[in-house]
C-alpha positions in Angstrom: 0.0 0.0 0.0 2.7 2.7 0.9 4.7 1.5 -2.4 1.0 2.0 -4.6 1.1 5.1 -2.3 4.1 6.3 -3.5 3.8 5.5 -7.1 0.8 7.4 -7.0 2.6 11.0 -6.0 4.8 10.4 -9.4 4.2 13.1 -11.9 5.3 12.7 -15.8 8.8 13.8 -14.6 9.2 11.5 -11.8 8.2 8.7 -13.8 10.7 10.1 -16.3 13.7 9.6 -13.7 12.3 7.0 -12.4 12.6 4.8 -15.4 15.8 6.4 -16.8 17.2 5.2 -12.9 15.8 1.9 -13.7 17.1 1.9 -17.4 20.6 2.8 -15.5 20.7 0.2 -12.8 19.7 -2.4 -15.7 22.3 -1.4 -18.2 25.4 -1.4 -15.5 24.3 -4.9 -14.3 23.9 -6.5 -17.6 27.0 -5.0 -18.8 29.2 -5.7 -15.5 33.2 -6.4 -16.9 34.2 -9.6 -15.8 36.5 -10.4 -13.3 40.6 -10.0 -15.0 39.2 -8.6 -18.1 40.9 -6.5 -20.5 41.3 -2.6 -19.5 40.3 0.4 -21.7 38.8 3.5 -21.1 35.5 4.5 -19.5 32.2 4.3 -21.4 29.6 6.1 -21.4 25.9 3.9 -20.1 23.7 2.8 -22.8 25.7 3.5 -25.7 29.6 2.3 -24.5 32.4 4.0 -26.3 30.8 4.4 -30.2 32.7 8.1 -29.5 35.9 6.4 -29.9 37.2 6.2 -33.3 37.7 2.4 -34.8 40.4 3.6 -37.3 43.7 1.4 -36.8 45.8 4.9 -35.6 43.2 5.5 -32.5 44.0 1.7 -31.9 47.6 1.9 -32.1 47.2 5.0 -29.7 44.8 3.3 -27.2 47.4 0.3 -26.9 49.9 2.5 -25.8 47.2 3.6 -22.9 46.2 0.3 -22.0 48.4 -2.4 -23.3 48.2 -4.8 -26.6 45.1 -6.5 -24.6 42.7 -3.9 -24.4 38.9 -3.7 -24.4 36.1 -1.2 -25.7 32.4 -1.6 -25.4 29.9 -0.8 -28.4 26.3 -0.6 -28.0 26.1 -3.9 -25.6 28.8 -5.8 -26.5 32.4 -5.6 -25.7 35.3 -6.1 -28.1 39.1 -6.9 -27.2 41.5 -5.3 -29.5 44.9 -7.4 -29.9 48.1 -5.1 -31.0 51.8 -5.7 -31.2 53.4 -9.0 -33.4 53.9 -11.0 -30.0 50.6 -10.5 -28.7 48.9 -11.0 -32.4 50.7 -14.3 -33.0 50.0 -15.6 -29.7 46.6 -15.5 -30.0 46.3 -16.2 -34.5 48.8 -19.2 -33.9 49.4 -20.2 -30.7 45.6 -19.8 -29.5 44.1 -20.7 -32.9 41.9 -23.3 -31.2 40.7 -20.4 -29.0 39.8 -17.9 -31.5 38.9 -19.4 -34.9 35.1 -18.5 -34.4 33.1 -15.3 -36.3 30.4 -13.5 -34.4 27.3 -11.8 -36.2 28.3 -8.9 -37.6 24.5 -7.1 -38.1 26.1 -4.3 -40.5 26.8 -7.9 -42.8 24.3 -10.2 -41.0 21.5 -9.1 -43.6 23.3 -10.1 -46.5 25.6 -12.5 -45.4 23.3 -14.2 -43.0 25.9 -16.3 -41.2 26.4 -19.2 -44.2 28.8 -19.2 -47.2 32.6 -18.9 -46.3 33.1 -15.6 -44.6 31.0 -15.5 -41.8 29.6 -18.9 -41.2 31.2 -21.1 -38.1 31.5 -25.0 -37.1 30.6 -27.2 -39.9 29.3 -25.2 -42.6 32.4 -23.1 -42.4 34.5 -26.1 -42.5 32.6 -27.8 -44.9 32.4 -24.8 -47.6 35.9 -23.4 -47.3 36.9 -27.1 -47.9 35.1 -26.8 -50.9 36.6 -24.0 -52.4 40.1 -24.7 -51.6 39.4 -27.9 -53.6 37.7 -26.6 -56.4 38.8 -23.8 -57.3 42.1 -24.8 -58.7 41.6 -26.2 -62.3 38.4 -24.9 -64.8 37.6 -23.8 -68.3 39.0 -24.9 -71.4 41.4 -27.7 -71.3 40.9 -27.5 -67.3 43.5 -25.1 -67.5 44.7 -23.3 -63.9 44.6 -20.2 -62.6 47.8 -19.1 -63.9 47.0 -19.3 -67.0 44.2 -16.6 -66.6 46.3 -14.3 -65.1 48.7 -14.4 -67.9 45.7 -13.9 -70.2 44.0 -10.8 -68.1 47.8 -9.2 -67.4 47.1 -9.0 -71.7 44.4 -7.3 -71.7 45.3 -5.1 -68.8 48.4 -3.9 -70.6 46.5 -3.9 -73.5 43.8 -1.7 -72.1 47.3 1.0 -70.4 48.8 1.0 -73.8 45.2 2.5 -74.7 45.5 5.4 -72.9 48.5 6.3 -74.9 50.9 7.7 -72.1 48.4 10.1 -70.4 47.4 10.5 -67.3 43.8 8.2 -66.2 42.5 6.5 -63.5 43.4 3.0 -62.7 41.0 2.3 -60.3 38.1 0.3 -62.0 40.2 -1.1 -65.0 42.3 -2.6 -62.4 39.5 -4.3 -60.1 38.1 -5.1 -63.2 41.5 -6.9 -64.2 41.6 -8.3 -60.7 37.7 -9.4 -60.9 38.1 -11.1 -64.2 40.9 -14.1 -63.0 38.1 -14.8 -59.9 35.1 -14.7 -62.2 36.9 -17.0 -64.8 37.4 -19.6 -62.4 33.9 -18.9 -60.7 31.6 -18.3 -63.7 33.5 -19.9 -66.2 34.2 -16.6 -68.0 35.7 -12.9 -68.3 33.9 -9.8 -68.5 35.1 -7.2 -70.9 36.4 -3.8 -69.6 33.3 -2.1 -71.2 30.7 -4.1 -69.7 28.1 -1.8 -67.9 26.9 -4.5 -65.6 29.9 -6.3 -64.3 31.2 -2.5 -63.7 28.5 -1.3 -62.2 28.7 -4.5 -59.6 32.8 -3.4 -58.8 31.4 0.2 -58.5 28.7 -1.2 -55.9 31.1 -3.4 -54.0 33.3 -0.6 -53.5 31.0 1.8 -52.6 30.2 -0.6 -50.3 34.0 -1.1 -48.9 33.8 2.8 -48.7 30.8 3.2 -46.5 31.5 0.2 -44.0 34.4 2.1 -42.5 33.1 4.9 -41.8 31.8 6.0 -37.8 27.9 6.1 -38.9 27.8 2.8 -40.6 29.6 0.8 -37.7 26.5 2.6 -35.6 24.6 -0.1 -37.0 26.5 -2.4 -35.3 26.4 -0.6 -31.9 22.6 -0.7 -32.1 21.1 -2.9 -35.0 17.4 -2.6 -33.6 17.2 1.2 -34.0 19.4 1.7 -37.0 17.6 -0.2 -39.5 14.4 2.2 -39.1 17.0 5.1 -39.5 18.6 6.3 -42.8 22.3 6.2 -43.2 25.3 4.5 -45.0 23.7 1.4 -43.7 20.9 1.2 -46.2 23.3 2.1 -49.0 25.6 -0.8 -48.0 22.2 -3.1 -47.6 20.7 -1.9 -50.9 24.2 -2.4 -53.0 24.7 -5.9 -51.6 21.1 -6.3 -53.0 22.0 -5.7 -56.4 25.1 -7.4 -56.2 23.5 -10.6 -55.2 20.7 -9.9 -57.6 23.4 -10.0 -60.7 25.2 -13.6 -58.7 21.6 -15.2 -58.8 20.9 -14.6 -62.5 24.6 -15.8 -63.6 23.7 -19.1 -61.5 20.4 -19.3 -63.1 22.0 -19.5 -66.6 24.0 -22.2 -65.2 21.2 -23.8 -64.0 19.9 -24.0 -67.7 22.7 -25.4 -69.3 24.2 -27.5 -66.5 25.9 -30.6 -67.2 27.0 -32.1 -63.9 29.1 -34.9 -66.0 31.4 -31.8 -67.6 31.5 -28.8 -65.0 33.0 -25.8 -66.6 33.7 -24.0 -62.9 32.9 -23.6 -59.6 29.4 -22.8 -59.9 28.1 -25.8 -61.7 30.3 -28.0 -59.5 28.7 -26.6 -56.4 25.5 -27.6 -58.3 26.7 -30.9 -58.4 27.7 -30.7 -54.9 24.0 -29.6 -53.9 22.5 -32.6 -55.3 25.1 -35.0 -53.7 24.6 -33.4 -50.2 21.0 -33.2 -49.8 21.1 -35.4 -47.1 23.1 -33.2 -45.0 21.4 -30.4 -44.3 24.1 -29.1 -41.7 27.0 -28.6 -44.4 24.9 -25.7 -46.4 25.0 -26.9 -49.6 22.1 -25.3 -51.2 21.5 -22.7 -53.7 21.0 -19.6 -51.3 24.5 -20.6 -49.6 25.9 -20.9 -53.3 24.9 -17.1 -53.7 26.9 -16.0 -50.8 29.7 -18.3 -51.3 30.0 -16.4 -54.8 29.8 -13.1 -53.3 32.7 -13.8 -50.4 34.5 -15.1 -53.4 34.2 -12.4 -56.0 34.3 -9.8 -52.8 37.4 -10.7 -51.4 39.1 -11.9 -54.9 38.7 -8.6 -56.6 39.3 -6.0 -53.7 42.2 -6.8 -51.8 44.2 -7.8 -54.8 43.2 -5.0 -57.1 44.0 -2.4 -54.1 47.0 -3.9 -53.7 47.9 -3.4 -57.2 47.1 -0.2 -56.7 49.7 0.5 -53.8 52.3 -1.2 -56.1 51.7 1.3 -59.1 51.7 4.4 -56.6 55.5 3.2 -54.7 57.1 2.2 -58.2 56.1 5.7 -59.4 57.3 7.3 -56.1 60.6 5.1 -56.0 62.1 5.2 -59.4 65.2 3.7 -58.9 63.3 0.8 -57.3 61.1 0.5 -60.3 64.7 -0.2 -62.4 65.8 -3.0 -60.4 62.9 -4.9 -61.0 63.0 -3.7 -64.3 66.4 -5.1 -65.0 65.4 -8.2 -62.6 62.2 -8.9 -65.2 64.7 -8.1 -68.2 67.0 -10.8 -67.3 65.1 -13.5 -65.9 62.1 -13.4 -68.4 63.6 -11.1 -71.3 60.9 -9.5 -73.6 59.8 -12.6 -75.4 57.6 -14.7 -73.4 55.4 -13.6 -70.2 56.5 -14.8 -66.5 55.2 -18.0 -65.3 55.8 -19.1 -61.7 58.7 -20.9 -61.9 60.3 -17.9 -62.6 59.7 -16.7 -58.7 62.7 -17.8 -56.9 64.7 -16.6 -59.7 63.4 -13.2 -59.5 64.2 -12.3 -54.9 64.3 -8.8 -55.5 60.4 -8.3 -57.3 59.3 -11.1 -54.6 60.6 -8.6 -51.9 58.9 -5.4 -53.5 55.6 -7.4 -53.7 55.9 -8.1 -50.3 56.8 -5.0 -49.0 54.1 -3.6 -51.0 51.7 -5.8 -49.2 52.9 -4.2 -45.9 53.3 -1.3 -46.2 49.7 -0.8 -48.2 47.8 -2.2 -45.3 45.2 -2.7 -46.5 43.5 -4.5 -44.0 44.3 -2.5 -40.9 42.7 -4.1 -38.3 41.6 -8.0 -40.1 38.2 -9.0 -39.6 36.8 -9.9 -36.7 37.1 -13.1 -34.8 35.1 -14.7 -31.6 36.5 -16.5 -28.9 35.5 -20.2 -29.0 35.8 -20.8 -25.5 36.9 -19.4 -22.1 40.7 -18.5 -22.3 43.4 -16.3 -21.0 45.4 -13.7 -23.5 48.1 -11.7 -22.1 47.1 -12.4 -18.5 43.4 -11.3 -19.1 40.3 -13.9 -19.3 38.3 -13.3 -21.9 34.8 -15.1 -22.1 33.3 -17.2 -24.4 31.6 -15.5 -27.1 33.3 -11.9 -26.8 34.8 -11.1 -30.0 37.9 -10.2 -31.1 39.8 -7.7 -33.9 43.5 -8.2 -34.1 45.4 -5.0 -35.1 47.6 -6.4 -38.1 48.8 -2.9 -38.5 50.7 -2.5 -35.4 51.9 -6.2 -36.9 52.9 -4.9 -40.0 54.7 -1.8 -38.3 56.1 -3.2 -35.0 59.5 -1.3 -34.5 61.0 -4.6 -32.6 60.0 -6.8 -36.1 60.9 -4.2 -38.9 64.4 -2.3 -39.2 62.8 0.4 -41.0 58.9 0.4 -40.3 57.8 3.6 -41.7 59.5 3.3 -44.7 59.2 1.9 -48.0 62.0 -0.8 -48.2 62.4 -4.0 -50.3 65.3 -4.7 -47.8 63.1 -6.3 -45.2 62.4 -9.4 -47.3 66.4 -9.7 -48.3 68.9 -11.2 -46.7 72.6 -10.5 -46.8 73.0 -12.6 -50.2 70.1 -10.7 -51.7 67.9 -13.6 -51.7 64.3 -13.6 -50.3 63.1 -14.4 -46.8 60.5 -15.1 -45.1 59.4 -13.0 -42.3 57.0 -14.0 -39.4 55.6 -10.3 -38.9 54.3 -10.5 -42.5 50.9 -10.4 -41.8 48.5 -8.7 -43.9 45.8 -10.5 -44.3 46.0 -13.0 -41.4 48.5 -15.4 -39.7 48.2 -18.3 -42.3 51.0 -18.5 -44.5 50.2 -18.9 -48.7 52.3 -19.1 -51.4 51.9 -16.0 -53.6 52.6 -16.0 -56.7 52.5 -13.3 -59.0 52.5 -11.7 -62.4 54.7 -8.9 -63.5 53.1 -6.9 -66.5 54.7 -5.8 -69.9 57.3 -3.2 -69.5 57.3 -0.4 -68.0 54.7 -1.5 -65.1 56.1 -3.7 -62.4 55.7 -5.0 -59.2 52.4 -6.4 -59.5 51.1 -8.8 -57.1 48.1 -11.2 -58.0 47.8 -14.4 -55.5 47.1 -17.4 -57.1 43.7 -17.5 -55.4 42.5 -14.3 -54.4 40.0 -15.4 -51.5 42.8 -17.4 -49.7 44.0 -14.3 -47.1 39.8 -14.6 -46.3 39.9 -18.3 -45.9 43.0 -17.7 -43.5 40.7 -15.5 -41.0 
């Protein structure tokens, strides 16, 4: 009766506090830090620390504040950020078994909707990255490999330079295109040509969409997924371009459909097609036509992107470092001459171009801070426990620029991947995709472009996370 009593004396404003009290009490209960977890700065109640910026410099800054084990909350959820080579490695190699998981990631939940390769966990991920790795080796005419379309694309990219006629253009979209054309043979069975609208309109989405996901209000949609979908924003650009990108995957698998032969599969869709009808009694593994769609996006996604920005990166330092650019000139000139095109038994011949490929790859950095991880189980990481469940972004960039692992971090130098003999070598801080190690090879275009590095399968650095 006194409580009832008391209620009743409320007016709209004590109600008001009342509830926001309430709201208050809730929100610092639910979101307690466990006992020895990671540090990092205050947050703020009911919306954690979304005011601190996610971009791989505040990171490198926060882990000289709190350590290379270090935590921030978003929305709900808390995330440990992981910096330094030591710290990286021991939980990417040491800890695998610990932190091999993917959370749901809502900003790419809608889309990707936790199957394909990417973001799917436990059997399905094992089951399709399996897949790929086994079938994505030998397709098309003559069941020819994947080198051989990147000598035939490195053709028509020159081709489509020499065009230009010595002045001054944009790279940007010829080069994904380039880059999109040795996945999609191997995927779809075919090229697209530099002037076709709709395959450039799908790099132009899927870049677009590369754009907006980094940016502060997009990751808001991560921070609070219920709210943000109502809400305009990057978000609905990101949502709406992955709609038309997987609008253009479903029709190219629909011709396949039509013409399918499952006794003479031309690539990797209309194996997976085959694979679909073989696995229809296992459910679990995902073999099905709306986890083909997605497997094709992750495929196309992370074979064009990466690679093509890479390029890039290697274009912009041979144009900033002349002299450089002559060594690997000289080093092509001699090992391959002008008469035939590289293959990749030329490689260990040719330490010097190996080195400025790799020291493109880290000093480009193109993948800052990885993609994010979950741990698996309960476990310990640089003294701290970390739950099951609490995910888990790796700063490869602190990797790729730790002054203890690089002689010359900040700086544009072959010399890290040469020994005293001049031959090439291997380092353990050479991380930019992930800690899995894969043989690269590479193509090195038609004078005067060099240094151009196209992995033999361009999704591997994602099938590594």
């Amino acid at each position: 009766m006194i409580l009832l009593a008391a209620l009743d004396c409320f007016d709209v404003k004590g109600w008001l506090v009342f509830i926001f009290v309430f709201l208050l009490v809730v929100d610092i209960v639910r979101h307690r830090t466990p006992t020895n977890f990671p540090p990092g700065p205050w947050s703020v109640p009911f919306l954690g620390n979304i005011f601190t910026g996610l971009d791989f410099k505040t990171i490198d800054k926060m882990a000289e504040d709190y350590g290379p084990v270090f935590s921030l909350r978003r929305g709900s959820d808390r995330v440990v950020f992981i910096s330094g080579y030591k710290m990286v490695k021991e939980a990417l190699v040491n800890q695998l078994d610990s932190f091999y998981d993917r959370p749901i990631v809502p900003l790419f939940h809608v889309t990707f909707k936790g199957i394909g390769i990417t973001l799917s966990n436990g059997l399905m991920w094992k089951s399709q990255r399996k897949f790929a790795h086994t079938h994505l080796r030998f397709f098309g005419e003559g069941k020819k490999g994947l080198e051989h379309y990147i000598q035939l694309e490195s053709n028509f990219l020159c081709e489509a330079f020499r065009e230009e006629q010595g002045g001054g253009f944009n790279p940007h979209y010829i080069l994904n295109n380039a880059v999109g054309n040795i996945i999609s043979s191997v995927v779809f069975g075919h090229r697209f040509e530099y002037s076709d609208e709709n395959f450039q309109k799908l790099l132009r989405l899927d870049n677009e969409v590369v754009i907006l996901s980094g940016t502060a209000r997009a990751q808001l949609y991560d921070a609070f997924p219920h709210i943000m979908k109502y809400l305009p924003g990057p978000h609905q650009t990101i949502h709406s371009n992955y709609q038309q990108i997987t609008d253009f995957l479903r029709a190219e698998i629909e011709k396949h459909q039509e013409d399918w032969d499952p006794e003479d599969p031309r690539d990797y869709i209309d194996t997976y097609l085959t694979e679909i009808n073989k696995r229809k009694e296992d459910p679990k593994a995902g073999f099905n036509t709306e986890t083909l769609v997605v497997c094709t996006l992750d495929l196309i996604e992370a074979g064009t992107e990466s690679t093509a920005t890479t390029l890039r990166w290697a274009l912009v330092y041979m144009m900033n470092y002349p002299e450089i650019q002559e060594k690997v000139q000289a080093e092509i000139d001699r090992v391959i001459g002008q008469s035939r095109q590289p293959t990749t038994a030329d490689r260990p011949n040719m330490p010097f171009t190996d080195a400025v490929i790799h020291e493109t790859q880290r000093i480009g950095n193109i993948v800052p801070l990885g993609f994010p991880k979950m741990a698996s189980k309960d476990t310990k990481l640089g003294g701290y426990f970390i739950p099951k469940g609490t995910v888990v972004s790796t700063n490869l960039s602190s990797v790729l620029f730790d002054k203890d692992e690089w002689e010359t971090p900040n700086t544009f130098n072959p010399e890290h991947f040469l020994d005293s003999e001049g031959q090439f070598r291997r380092r353990d801080a050479f991380l930019p995709f992930s800690a899995a190690h894969f043989q690269t090879d590479f193509v090195q275009l038609n004078p005067p472009i060099a240094g151009s590095p196209l992995k033999p399968l361009g999704y591997l650095p994602l099938l590594s996370f």
